[in-house]
C-alpha atoms as one frame of an Amber mdcrd trajectory, in Angstrom:
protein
 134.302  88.322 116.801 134.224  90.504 113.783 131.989  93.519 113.129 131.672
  93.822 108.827 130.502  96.072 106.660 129.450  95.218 103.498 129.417  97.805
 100.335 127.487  95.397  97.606 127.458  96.107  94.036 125.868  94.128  91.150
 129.172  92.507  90.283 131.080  93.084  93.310 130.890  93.578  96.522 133.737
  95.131  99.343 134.180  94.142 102.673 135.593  95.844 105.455 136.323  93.694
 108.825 136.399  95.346 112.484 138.170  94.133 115.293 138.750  96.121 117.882
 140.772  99.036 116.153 142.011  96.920 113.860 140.074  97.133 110.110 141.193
  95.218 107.522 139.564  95.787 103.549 139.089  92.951 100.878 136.811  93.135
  97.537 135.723  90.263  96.213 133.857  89.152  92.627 129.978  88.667  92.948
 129.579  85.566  92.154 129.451  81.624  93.364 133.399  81.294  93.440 133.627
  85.183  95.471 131.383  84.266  97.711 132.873  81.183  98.610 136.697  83.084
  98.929 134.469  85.190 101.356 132.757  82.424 103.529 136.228  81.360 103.829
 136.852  84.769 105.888 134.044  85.050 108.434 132.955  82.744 111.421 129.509
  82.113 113.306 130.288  84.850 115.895 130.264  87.624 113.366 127.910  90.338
 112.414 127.085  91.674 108.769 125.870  94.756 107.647 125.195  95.296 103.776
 123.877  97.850 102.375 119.925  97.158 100.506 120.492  97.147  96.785 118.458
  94.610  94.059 120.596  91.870  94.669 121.338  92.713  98.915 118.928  89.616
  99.991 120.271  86.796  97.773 123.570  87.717  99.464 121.697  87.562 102.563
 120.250  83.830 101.631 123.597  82.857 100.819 125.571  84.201 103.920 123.095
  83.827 106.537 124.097  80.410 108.220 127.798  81.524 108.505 127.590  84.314
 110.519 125.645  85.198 114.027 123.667  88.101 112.823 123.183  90.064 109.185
 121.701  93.418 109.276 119.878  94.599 106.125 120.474  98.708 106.253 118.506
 101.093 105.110 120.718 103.249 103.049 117.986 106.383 102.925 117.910 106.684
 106.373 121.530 105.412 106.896 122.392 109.154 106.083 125.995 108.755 106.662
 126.721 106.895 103.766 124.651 108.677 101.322 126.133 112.470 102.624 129.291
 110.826 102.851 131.886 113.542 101.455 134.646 110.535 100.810 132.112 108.368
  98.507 133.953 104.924  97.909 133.339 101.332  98.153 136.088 101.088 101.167
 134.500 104.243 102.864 131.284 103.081 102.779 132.024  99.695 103.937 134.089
 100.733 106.879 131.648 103.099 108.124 129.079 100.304 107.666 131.090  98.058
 110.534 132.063 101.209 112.545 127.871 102.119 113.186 127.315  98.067 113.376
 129.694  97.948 116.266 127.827 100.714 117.569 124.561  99.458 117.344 123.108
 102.398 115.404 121.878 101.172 112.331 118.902 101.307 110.777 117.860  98.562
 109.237 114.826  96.563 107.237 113.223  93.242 107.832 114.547  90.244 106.106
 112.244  88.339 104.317 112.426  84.290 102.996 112.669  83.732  99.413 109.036
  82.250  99.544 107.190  85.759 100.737 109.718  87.766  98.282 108.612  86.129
  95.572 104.951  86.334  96.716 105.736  90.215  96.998 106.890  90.543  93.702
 103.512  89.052  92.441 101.390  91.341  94.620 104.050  94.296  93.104 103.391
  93.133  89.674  99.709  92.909  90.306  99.612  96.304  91.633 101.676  98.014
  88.244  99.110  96.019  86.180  95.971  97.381  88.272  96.848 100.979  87.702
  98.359 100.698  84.024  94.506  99.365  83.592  93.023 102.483  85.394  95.445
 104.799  82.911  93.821 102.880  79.673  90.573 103.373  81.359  90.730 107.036
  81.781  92.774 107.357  78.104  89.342 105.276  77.033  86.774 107.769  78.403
  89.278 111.172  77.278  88.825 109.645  73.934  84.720 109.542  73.945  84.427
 112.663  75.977  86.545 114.234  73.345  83.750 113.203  70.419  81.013 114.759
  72.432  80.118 110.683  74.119  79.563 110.180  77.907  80.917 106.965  79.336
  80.834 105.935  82.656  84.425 103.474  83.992  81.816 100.513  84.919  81.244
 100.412  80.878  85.091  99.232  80.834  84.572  96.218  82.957  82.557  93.715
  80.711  83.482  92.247  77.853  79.656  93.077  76.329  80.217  96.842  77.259
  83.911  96.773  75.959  82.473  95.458  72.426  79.468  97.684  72.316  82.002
 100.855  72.681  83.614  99.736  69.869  80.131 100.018  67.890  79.879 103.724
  68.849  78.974 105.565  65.722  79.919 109.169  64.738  84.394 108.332  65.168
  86.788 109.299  63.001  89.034 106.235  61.447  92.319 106.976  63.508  89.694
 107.366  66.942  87.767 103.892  66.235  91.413 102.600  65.736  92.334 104.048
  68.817  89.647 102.647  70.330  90.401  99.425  68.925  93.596  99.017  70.525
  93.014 100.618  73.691  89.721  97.763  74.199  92.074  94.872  73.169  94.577
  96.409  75.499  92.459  96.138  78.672  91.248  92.542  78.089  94.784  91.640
  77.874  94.687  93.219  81.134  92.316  91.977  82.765  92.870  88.289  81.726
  96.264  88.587  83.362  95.326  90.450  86.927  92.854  87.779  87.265  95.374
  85.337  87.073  98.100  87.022  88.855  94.919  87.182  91.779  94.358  83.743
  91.679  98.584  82.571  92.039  98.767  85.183  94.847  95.659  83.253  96.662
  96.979  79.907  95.949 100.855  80.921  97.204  99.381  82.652 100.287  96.618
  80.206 101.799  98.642  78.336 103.919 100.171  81.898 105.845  99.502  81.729
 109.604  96.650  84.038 109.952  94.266  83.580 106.877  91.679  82.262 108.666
  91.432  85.266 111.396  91.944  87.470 108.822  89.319  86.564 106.647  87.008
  86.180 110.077  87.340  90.074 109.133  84.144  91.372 107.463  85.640  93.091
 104.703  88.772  91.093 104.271  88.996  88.561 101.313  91.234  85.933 100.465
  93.158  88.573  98.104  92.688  91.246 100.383  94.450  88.798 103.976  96.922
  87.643 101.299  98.944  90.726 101.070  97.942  92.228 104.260  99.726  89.013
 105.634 102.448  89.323 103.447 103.058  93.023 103.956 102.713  92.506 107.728
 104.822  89.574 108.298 105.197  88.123 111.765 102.814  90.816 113.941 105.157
  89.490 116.867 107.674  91.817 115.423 105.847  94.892 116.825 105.702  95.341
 120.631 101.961  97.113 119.728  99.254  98.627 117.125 101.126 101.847 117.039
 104.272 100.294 116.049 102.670  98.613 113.479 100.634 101.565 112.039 104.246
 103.644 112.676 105.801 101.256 110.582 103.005 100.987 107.685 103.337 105.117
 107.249  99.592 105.231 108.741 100.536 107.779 111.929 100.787 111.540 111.279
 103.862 113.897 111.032 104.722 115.735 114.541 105.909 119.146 114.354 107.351
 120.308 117.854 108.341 124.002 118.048 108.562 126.753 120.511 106.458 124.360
 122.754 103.568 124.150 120.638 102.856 120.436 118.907 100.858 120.163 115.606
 100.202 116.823 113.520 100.275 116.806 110.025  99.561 114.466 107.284 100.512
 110.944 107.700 104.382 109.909 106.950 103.454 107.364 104.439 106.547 105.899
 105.079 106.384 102.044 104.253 104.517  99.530 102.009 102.378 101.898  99.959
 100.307  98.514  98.834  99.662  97.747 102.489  98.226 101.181 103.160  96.123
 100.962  99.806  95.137  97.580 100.601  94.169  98.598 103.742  91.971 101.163
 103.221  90.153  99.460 100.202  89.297  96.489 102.865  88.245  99.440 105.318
  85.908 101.008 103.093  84.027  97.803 102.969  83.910  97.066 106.805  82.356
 100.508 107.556  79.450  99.129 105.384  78.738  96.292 107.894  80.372  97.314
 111.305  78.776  99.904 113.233  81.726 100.697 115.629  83.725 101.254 112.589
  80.696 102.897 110.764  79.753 105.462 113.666  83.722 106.082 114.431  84.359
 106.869 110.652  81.213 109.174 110.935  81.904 111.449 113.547  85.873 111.867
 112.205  84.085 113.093 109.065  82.160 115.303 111.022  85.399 116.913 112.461
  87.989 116.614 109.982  86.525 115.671 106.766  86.178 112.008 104.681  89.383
 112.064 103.410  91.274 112.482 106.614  88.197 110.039 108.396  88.694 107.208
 106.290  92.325 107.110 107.156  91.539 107.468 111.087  89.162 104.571 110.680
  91.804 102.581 108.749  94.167 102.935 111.496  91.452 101.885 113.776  90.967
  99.046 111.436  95.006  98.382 111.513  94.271  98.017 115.487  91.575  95.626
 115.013  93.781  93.318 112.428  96.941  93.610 114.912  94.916  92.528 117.903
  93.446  89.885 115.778  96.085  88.168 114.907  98.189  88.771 118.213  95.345
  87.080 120.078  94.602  84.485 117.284  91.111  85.795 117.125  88.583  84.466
 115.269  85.724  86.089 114.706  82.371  84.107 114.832  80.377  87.724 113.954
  82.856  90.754 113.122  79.856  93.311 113.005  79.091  92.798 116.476  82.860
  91.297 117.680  81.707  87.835 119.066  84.795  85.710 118.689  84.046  81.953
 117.406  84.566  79.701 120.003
């Protein structure tokens, strides 16, 4: 059995191979012929470790049925390689199979091609969502500079959108401006919509959609990338783990024997969190356990810091919901369908 660490590069990669005490070093080209010449060196009782870079899970895809194990490492928190004083491809490699051997890695999920490339929609849609909220703000700068009042919900309709660009009293370059800046978030909006509808078409068939959506306040959208984001819930041994893992729980600071929590870590998917508390906002509306929780937080710490309590009580709800393959028959007052 052979412990290896793996020090990938975009045209490259370098591996070093533990035994024992024994560590051998071999680079080899990134591509179909080097990773063949590599296959050729590694058996189904080894472990991998390779480092995450753009191209770390094709390797993955491509390796995985040749070898017992692969773990993907996280090289941020993998702080040994990163404040490594000796910074090469051999160093880094070797000390990847040294801490595999170990068992002191820290690593990320893997994920199959399918739910990558259902990620990088959901990432796409995201950039797209917020370059639209940038135009929209650059859109009501522009009025509010020439005296005019708009309100956002003006920016949603195509009517509204045209009847800005009637708006008398602008100077030629601002009604040009204004021009391009309308055209700009049609385009938009033509193409979330249809980004929206490929994610709910690639993601209604996930395990979980329909006790998800059970959810008063969870959409088809909205269970899509929750699902996604989530993966298999059996991965976490409970809620907390989960919410640890999405960034939701707070920082602890533990000195002189005194404990205070701060602000959450926000460590994870930042379009799980958002996600999350959109789909939140809208169960308060109808639930009134999650309504009178999310009230009496505010009461205490504020709205800010209450809707992100009642989110993670939300998270709670979701993980339970799909650990138990709940459905719900009435979400509002939690009476499971039969």
């Amino acid at each position: 059995m052979q412990y290896i660490g793996v020090d990938l590069h975009k045209r490259s990669f370098t591996a070093a191979y533990k035994s024992g005490e024994d560590v051998k070093l071999q680079s080899f080209k990134m591509d179909n012929r080097g990773l063949e010449e590599f296959k050729r060196t590694i058996s189904r009782e080894d472990s991998i470790a390779v480092e995450t870079t753009g191209n770390s899970m094709y390797f993955v895809d491509e390796i995985a049925d040749c070898v017992k194990e692969i773990q993907i490492v996280n090289t941020r928190q993998f702080k040994i390689i990163r404040q490594s004083a000796k910074k090469t491809d051999n160093n880094d490699a070797m000390e990847l199979a040294k801490y595999l051997e170990k068992g002191l890695l820290a690593t990320v999920r893997y994920q199959a091609k399918d739910q990558r490339d259902l990620k990088s929609l959901i990432v796409t849609r995201d950039k797209l969502v917020k370059m639209r909220s940038s135009l929209k703000n650059k859109l009501h700068g522009l009025l509010l500079s020439n005296g005019i009042d708009s309100k956002k919900e003006q920016f949603s309709s195509r009517k509204q959108l045209e009847k800005l660009m009637g708006t008398p009293g602008l100077s030629e370059a601002n009604r040009f401006e204004l021009k391009i800046l309308v055209e700009q978030l049609e385009s938009l909006g033509r193409s979330i919509k249809e980004l929206e509808q490929k994610i709910i078409d690639e993601g209604k068939d996930m395990k979980g959609q329909s006790n998800l959506q059970s959810i008063k306040g969870i959409g088809k959208l909205s269970s899509t990338i929750l699902l996604n984001a989530i993966g298999d819930v059996r991965d976490f041994e409970s809620s907390r783990k989960l919410s640890s893992y999405t960034g939701m729980v707070p920082k602890v600071y533990n000195s002189g024997g005194q404990v205070n929590h701060g602000r959450i870590t926000k460590r994870g998917n930042k379009i799980l969190r958002t996600t999350l508390v959109q789909v939140t906002l809208i169960a308060i509306r109808y639930s009134p356990y999650l309504r009178s929780y999310f009230v009496k937080k505010k009461l205490v710490k504020g709205s800010g810091k209450a809707i992100i309590s009642t989110a993670r009580k939300m998270l709670d709800i979701i993980y339970n919901t799909l650990s138990n393959d709940w459905v719900f028959k009435d979400f509002p007052n939690f009476v499971l369908a039969e």
